[in-house]
Each structure stands twice: as structure tokens, then as C-alpha cells.
C-alpha positions as CSV (number, residue, x, y, z in Angstrom):
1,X,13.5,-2.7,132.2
2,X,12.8,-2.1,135.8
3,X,12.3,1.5,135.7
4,X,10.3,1.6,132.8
5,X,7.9,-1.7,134.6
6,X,7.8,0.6,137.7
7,X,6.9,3.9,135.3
8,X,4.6,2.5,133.0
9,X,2.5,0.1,136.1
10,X,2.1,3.5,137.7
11,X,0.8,5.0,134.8
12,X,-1.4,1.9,134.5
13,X,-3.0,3.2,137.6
14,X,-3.5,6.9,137.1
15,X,-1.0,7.4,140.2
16,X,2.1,8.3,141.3
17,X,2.3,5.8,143.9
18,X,1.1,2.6,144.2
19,X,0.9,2.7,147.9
20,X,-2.8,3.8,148.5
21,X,-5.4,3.0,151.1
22,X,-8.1,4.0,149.2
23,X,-6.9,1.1,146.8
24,X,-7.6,1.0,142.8
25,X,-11.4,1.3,141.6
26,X,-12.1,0.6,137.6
27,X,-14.8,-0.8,137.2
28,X,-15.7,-2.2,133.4
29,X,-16.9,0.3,131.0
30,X,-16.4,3.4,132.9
31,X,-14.4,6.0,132.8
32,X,-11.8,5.0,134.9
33,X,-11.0,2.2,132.6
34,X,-11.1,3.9,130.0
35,X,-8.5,6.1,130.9
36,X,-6.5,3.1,132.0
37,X,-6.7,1.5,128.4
38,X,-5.7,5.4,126.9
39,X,-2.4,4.7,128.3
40,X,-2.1,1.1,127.2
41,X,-3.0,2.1,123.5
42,X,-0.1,4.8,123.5
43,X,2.3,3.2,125.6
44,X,1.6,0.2,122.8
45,X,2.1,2.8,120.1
46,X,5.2,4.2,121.6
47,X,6.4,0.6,121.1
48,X,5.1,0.5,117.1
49,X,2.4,-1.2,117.7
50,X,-0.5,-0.8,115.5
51,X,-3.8,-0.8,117.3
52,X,-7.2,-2.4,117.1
53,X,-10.5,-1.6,119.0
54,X,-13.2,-4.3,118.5
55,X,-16.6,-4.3,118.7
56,X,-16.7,-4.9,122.6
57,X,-14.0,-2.1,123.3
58,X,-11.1,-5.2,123.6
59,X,-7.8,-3.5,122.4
60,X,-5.4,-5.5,120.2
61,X,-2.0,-4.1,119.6
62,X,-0.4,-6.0,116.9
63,X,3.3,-6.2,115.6
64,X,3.0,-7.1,111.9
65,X,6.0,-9.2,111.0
66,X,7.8,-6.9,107.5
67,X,7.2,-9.6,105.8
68,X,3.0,-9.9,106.0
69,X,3.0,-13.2,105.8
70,X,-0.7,-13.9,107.0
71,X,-0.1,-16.3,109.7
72,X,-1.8,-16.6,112.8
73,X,-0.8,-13.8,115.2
74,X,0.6,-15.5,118.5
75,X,-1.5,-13.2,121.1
76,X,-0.9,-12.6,125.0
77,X,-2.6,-10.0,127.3
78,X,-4.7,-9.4,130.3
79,X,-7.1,-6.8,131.4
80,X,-6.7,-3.6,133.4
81,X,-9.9,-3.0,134.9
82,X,-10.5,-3.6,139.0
83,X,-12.5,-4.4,141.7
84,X,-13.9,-1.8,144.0
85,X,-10.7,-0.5,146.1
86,X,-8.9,-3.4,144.5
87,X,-4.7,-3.8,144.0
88,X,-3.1,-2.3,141.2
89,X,-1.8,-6.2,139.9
90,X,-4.5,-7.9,139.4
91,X,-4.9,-7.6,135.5
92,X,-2.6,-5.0,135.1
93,X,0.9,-7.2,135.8
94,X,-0.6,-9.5,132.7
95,X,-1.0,-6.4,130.4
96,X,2.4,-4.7,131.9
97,X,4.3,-7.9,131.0
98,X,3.1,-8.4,127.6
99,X,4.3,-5.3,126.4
100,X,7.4,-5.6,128.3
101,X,8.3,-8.9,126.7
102,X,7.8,-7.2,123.1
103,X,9.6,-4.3,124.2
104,X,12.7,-6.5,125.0
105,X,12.3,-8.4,122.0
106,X,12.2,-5.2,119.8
107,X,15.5,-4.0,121.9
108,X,17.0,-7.5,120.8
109,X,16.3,-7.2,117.2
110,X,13.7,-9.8,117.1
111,X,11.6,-10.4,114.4
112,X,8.7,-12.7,114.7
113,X,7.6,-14.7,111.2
114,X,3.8,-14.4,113.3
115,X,2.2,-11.5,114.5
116,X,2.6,-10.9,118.2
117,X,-0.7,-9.5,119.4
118,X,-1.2,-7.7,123.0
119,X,-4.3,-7.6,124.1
120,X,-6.2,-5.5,126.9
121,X,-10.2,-6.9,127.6
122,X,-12.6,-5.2,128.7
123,X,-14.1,-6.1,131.9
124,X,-13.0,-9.0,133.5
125,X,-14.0,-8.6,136.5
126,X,-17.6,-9.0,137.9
127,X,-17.3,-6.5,140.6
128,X,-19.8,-4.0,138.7
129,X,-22.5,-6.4,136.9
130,X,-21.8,-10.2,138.6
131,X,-21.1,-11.0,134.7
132,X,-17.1,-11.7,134.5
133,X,-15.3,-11.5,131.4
134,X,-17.1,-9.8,128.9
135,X,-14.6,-8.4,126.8
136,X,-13.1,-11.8,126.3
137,X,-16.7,-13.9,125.9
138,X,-17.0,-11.6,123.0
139,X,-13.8,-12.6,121.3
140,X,-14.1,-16.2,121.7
141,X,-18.4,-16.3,120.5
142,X,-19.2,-17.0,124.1
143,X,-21.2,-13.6,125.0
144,X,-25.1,-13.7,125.4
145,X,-26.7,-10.5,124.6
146,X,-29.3,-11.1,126.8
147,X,-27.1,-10.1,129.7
148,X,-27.4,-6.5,128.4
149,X,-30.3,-6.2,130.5
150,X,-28.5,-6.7,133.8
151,X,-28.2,-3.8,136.5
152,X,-25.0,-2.2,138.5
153,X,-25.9,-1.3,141.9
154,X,-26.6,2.3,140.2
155,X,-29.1,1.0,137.7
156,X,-27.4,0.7,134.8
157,X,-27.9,-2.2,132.6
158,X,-24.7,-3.6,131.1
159,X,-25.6,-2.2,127.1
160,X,-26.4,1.2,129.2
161,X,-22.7,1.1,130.1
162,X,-21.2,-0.2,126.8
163,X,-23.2,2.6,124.7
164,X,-22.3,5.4,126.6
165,X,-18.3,4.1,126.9
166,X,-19.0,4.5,123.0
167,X,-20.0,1.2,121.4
168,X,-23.4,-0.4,120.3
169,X,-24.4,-3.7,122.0
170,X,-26.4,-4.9,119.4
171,X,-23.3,-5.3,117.1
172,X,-20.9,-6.8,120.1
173,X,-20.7,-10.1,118.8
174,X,-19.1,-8.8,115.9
175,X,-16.1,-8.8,118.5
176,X,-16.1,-12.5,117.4
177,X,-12.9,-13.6,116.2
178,X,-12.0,-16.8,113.5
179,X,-10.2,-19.7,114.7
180,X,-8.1,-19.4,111.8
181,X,-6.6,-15.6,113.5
182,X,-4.8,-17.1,116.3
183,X,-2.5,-19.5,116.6
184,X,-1.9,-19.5,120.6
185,X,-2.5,-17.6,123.5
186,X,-1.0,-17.0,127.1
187,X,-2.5,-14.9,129.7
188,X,-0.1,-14.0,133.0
189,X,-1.5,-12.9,136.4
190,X,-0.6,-12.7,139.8
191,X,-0.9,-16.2,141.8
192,X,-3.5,-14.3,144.4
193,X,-2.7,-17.3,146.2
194,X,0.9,-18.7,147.8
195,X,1.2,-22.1,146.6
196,X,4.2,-20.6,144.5
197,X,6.0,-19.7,147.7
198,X,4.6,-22.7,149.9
199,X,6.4,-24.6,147.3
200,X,9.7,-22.5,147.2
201,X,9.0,-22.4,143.5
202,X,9.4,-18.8,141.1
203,X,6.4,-19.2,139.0
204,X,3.7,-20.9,138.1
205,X,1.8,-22.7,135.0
206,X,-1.6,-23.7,135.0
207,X,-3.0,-26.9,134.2
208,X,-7.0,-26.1,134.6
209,X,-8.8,-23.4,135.9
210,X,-11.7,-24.1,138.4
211,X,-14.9,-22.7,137.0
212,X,-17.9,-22.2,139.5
213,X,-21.0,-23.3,140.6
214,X,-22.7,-20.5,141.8
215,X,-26.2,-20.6,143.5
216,X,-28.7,-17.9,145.0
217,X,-30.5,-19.7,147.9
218,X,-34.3,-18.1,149.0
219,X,-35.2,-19.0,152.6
220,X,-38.7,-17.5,153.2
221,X,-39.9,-17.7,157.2
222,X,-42.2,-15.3,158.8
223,X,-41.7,-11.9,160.2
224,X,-43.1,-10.9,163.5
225,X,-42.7,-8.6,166.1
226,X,-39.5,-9.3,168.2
227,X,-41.2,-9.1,171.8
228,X,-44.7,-10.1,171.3
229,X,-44.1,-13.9,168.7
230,X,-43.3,-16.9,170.9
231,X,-40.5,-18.6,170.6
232,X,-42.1,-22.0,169.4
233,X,-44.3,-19.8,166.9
234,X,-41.8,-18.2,164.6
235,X,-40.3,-19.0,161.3
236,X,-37.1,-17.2,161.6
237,X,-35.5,-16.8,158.3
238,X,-32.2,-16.0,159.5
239,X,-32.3,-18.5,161.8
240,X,-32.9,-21.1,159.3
241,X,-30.0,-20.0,157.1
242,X,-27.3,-20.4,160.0
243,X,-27.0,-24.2,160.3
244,X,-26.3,-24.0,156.2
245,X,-23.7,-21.1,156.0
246,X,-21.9,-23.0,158.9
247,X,-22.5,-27.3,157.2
248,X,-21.4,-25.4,153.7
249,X,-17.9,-25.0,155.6
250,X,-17.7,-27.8,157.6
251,X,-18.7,-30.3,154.1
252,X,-16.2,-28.2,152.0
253,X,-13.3,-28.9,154.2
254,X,-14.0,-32.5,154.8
255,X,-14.7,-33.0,150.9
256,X,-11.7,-31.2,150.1
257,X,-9.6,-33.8,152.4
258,X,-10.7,-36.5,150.8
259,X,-10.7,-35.6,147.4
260,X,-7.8,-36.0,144.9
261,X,-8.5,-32.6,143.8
262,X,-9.4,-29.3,146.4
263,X,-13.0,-28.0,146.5
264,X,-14.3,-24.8,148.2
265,X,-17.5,-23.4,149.0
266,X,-18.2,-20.6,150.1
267,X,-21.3,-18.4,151.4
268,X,-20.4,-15.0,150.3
269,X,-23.7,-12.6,149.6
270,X,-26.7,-12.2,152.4
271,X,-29.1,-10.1,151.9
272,X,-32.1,-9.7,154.8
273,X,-35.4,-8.6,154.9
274,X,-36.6,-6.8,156.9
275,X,-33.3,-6.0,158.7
276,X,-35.0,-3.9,161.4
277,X,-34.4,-4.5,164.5
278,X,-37.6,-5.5,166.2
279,X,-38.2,-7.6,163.5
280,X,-38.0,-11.0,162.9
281,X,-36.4,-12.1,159.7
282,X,-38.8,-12.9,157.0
283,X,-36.6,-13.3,153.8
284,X,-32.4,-14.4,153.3
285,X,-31.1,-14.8,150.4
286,X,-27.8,-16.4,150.1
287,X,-25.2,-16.4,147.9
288,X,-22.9,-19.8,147.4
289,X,-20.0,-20.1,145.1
290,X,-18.4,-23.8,145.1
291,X,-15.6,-24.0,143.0
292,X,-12.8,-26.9,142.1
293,X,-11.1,-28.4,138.8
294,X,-12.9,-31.7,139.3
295,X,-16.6,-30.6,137.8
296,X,-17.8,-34.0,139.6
297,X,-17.1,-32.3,143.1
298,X,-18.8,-29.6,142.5
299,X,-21.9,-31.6,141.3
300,X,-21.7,-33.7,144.3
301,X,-21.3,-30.9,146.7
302,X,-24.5,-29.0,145.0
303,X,-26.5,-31.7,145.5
304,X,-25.6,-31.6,149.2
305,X,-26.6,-28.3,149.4
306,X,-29.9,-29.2,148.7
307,X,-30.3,-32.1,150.6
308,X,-29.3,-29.9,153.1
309,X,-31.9,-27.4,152.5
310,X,-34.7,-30.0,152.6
311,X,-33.8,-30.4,156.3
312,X,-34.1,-27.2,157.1
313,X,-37.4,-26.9,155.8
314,X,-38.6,-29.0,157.8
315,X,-36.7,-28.5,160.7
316,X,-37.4,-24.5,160.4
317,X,-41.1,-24.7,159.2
318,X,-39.8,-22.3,155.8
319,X,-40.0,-22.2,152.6
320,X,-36.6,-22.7,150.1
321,X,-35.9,-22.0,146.6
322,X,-32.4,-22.5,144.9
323,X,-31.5,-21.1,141.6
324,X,-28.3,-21.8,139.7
325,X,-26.9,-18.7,138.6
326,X,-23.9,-20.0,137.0
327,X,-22.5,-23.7,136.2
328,X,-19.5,-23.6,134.2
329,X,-17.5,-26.8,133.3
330,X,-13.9,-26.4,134.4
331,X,-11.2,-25.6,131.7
332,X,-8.0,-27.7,131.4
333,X,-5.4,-25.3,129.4
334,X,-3.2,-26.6,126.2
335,X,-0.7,-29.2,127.3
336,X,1.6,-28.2,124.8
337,X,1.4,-24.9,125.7
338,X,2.2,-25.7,129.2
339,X,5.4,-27.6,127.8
340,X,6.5,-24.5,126.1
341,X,6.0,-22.1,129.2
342,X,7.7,-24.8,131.3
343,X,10.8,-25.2,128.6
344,X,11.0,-21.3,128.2
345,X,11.1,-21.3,132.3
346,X,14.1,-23.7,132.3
347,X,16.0,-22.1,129.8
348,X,15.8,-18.7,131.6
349,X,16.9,-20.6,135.0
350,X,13.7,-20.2,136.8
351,X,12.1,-23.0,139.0
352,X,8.5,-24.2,137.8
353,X,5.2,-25.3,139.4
354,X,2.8,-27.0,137.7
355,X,-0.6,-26.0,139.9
356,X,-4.5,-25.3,139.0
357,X,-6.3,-21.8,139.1
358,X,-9.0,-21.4,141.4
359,X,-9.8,-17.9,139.9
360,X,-11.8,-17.3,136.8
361,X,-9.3,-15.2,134.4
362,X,-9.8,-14.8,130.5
363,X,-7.9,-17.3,129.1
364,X,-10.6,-19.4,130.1
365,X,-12.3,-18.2,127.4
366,X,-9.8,-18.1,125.0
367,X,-9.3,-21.6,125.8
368,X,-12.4,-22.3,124.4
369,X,-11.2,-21.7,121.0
370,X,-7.6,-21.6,121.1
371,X,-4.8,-23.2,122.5
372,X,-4.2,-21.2,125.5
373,X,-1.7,-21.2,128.6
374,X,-1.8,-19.1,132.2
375,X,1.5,-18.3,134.1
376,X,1.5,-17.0,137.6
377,X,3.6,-15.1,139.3
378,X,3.8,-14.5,143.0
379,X,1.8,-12.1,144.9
380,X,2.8,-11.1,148.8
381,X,1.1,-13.1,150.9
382,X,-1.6,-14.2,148.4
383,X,-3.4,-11.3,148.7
384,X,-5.0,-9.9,145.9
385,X,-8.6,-7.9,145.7
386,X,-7.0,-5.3,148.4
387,X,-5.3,-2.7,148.4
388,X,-2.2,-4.4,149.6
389,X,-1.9,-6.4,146.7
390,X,1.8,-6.6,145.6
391,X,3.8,-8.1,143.5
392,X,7.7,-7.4,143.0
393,X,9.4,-5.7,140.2
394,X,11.6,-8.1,140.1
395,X,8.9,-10.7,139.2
396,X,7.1,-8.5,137.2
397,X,10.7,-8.4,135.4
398,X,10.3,-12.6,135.3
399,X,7.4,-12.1,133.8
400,X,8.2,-10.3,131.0
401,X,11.5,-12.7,130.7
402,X,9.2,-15.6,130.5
403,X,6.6,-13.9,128.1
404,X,9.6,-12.9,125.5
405,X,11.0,-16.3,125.4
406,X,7.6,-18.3,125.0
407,X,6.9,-15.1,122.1
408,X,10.1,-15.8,121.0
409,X,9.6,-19.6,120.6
410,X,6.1,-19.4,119.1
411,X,6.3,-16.9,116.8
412,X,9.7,-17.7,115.0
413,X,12.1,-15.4,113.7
């Protein structure tokens, strides 16, 4: 199993090594990942699977019991698409270990009374668009298609992308699946945290996944020639936006302290106007992400934002506006589920922590509709998004241990 978890990650990856600077770049609906899901579709045939492309370009591999009996298919999967010089893990461990589980349960002789269903999505990540999870918001009846009308950096509008990788937006909600066509699902990933290891634990299940906030912040001020505007006459935009990016980290920490559950906020985009350099600042625009499990923190901690910003209007003599890109309620997973992962965990000798996700992943959607379940395993150091990213074949190997046994326990035989 090691050897062919080493073999088929690589191939995954379109490398021969995963050791690369340059890191892994597969972004949704390009080329790149679709090459990536070529070699999940036959590596899944070379298995027997039989495959399924749906309206959005998600692949379903599916082993039909011999019986046909017409149940529920018991489904697990991930996604192999990256972020810009991302690791090689992130997505693909998920996808790796699915098909490894049903790979050992085929050597074993297994045979399920449910369908066992891999699937791969299609971009999860928001690296190319700032739109996560597509492929999956199609399958659970979550996608909007008026999002088909936003740009990559290039220009190209999302249905731009999904048309040329070969499919028609206008029918992408046919991706849609029935309630009735699943009967559970479990996603694993890497941790891309260490609270596995800070807890001398071996994996991880997840009892909510903290959804964000996410707000665009306009601070409008003045510009003005850098040598000629007095001091006391300027409306410095940049200036302005300082005191917030710096409170945002200070309030986050101290809320996050004295909260039952963690919060974090973070102040991750800028973008300036003019950005020339004798020039004072006219326009920032911000980008704030808060994020926690407790959707009442992240309210409270929004609201301070813009109490915040009323300050500095005054204080700063400038003009702020605040949009709210995204607000998503926080997703608590299936408790039973989590049971089942925990049991399976215990009866193949590995030591359990029962934690929350404070990364979006697709289950989240799938949660929506079906019970669903998230397992982490570790990563090095936490890192993930970086080149770096690593995770052990030897817990890649846990992973498909632990995805066998719960396929194993949910799908009869």
C-alpha cells in the first residue's frame, strides 16, 4: 500500500517528485486540473470503478454492489485542484485515500450491500475566482449561477472557464443530486494546522467547520502631492487604514481569550490607489476574513469592525464603506458520523481528537444535505498552501486504514 500511495500521489501531481520549489499550481477548471482528474478517473478504473462526470465536471467513481440493490451509495472524496504554488496534500491526500481504502477493501474480498462512491470536485479552492467550492455547491443545490459572471485575475468569468474545460453553465445545476442518492459522506484532509500533534493525538474528527465572515472595507481620503500638502491638510487613506489592520489583531486575540470557542480575524487583501510614490494615498481597500464555529462571535466581532470604522472617519476626515462579501453560518458535521469515525479509529488502535475546522473544505456542503463527517490527518508543522506542505506516508496509510473501516461499517457486506 505504501508504494502504490507514494506512486499514485505523485502521479496526482504530474511529477516525479514531490519535493519542488516552484510548488503545485491547479487552479479550477484549467488544464492543469484536468489532467490531475485524467489520472484519478483511470487510476479509479484500474480499481473497477465505473465512472460518472456530472454536470459541473465533479467525478464519481462508483463500486456497484453485484447485487444492485438500489440503496444509497455511501460516498467519500476530496478534490485535487490547488492554490497558486500550493502543496501537493491539500485535496489530493482526501482523494488518494478514498481510493486507497477501496483498493484494500477489494484486496480483502469485501463486498459492500451500498454503493461506495469516490468522488473528486471540482474547484475547491478559491485561489482563481474568490468563489470556493464550486464543484461541490453544485452537488448539494447550493450554487448561484449568477457567479458565472465573476473574473480571474486574467479576465475570465467563471462560465468562461467551465465552457471551455467542456461543460455548459447554464445546465450546471443539473449537478444537483437527490437526498434519497446518498446515505453518508466523509471527506479527509490534511489538519493544515498542529492541534493533532499539540495534543499527541494520530488523527483528527471534526465537530464543525468555521465558516467566514468576509468583508471588503473602502477607505476614501484625498490624494495630494507628497512635498507640497501640509501635514494637518491631508486625508491620508493609508494612514486611516493602519489603526484598523493593527485593532483587528489586537480585538481578535483578546476575544479569542475570552471566548469559549477561538475566533480569528484577519486583514488579508490591500489594494492602494494611487501607489506612486509622491503621492498620497487616495483609496485602500481592505480585505477582512473573521472566522470561528461560534457564528455569534463572528457577529459580534463585525459589528466591532464597524464601530471601529466610524472612528476613523472622524478621526481621519475620510470616507468608509463596508460590504459583506460572504456570511456563512458555521456547519456542525453528523454526530453519528463522528461516533463511527471515532469507533473505526479505536478499533484500528489509533488515538482520536475530537477538534473544529477552521478551513472551509467541501463537506461543508455536503453537510448541507447529507450526513457528513471530516477526518484530519497530520500535516508537518501545520503548513499547508506552500510548497512545503507534507504529510507522511505513513499517515496517508492511516488514512486509508480509517477510510476502509468506516466504508466498511457503513456500507455492510
Amino acid at each position: 500500500m505504501i508504494k502504490w500511495l507514494d506512486e499514485t500521489l505523485k502521479a496526482f501531481n504530474l511529477t516525479e517528485t514531490m519535493k519542488r520549489a516552484e510548488g503545485f499550481t491547479r487552479l479550477g477548471y484549467t488544464e492543469e486540473e484536468d489532467r490531475s482528474i485524467e489520472v484519478f478517473k483511470a487510476t479509479a478504473e484500474e480499481l473497477g470503478l465505473t465512472i460518472i462526470e456530472d454536470q459541473a465536471g465533479n467525478i464519481i467513481a462508483r463500486w456497484e454492489p453485484e447485487n444492485r440493490s438500489g440503496l444509497p451509495a455511501v460516498a467519500t472524496g476530496s478534490h485535487l485542484d490547488t492554490v497558486s504554488m500550493g502543496g501537493g496534500y491539500d485535496g489530493a491526500a482526501g482523494v488518494l485515500c478514498s481510493l486507497g481504502a477501496v483498493k484494500k477493501l477489494k484486496e480483502e474480498g469485501f463486498q459492500p450491500k451500498h454503493p461506495i462512491e469516490v468522488i473528486c470536485f471540482r474547484s475547491e479552492e478559491s485561489a482563481r475566482f474568490g468563489i470556493s467550492t464550486i464543484g461541490s455547491k453544485a452537488m448539494s443545490g447550493l450554487i448561484n449561477k449568477e457567479i458565472g459572471s465573476v473574473e480571474d485575475e486574467e479576465g475570465t468569468t467563471i462560465r468562461e472557464a467551465v465552457e471551455k474545460t467542456g461543460f455548459k453553465w447554464g445546465e450546471i445545476t443539473g449537478a444537483e443530486r437527490e437526498s434519497s442518492e446518498i446515505k453518508s459522506f466523509v471527506e479527509l484532509h490534511i489538519e493544515q494546522g498542529t492541534q493533532i500533534e499539540d495534543h499527541q493525538k494520530q488523527y483528527g474528527v471534526v465537530h464543525g467547520v468555521a465558516c467566514p465572515i468576509r468583508l471588503k472595507v473602502k477607505i476614501e481620503g484625498k490624494a495630494g502631492h507628497t512635498g507640497t500638502t501640509p501635514m494637518g491638510n491631508r486625508k491620508d487613506a493609508l494612514v486611516a487604514a493602519a489603526p484598523l489592520i493593527s485593532d483587528i489583531e489586537v480585538r481578535a486575540t483578546q476575544m479569542s481569550n475570552e471566548s469559549e470557542q477561538p475566533i480569528v480575524a484577519t486583514v488579508s487583501t490591500i489594494h492602494l490607489q494611487p501607489n506612486v510614490m509622491n503621492v498620497i494615498p487616495s483609496l485602500v481597500e481592505l480585505g477582512i476574513d473573521i472566522r470561528s464555529v461560534d457564528d455569534g462571535l463572528k457577529s459580534s466581532f463585525e459589528e466591532m469592525v464597524k464601530e471601529k470604522c466610524k472612528e476613523i472617519e472622524q478621526q481621519y476626515n475620510v470616507k468608509i464603506v463596508i460590504d459583506t462579501l460572504v456570511n456563512n453560518p458555521s456547519v456542525s458535521l453528523d454526530s453519528e458520523v463522528q461516533e463511527k469515525l471515532l469507533q473505526v479509529g479505536d478499533n484500528e488502535g489509533y488515538s482520536s481528537l475530537v477538534m473544529n475546522s477552521g478551513a472551509g473544505h467541501d463537506v461543508m456542503n455536503m453537510a448541507k444535505k447529507w450526513p457528513s463527517g471530516l477526518i484530519f490527518i497530520p500535516c508537518k508543522e501545520g503548513l499547508s498552501h506552500h510548497p512545503d506542505e507534507y504529510a507522511t506516508l505513513e499517515d496517508l496509510k492511516m488514512g486509508v486504514e480509517l477510510l476502509a473501516g468506516y466504508l466498511k461499517l457503513e456500507a455492510g457486506g
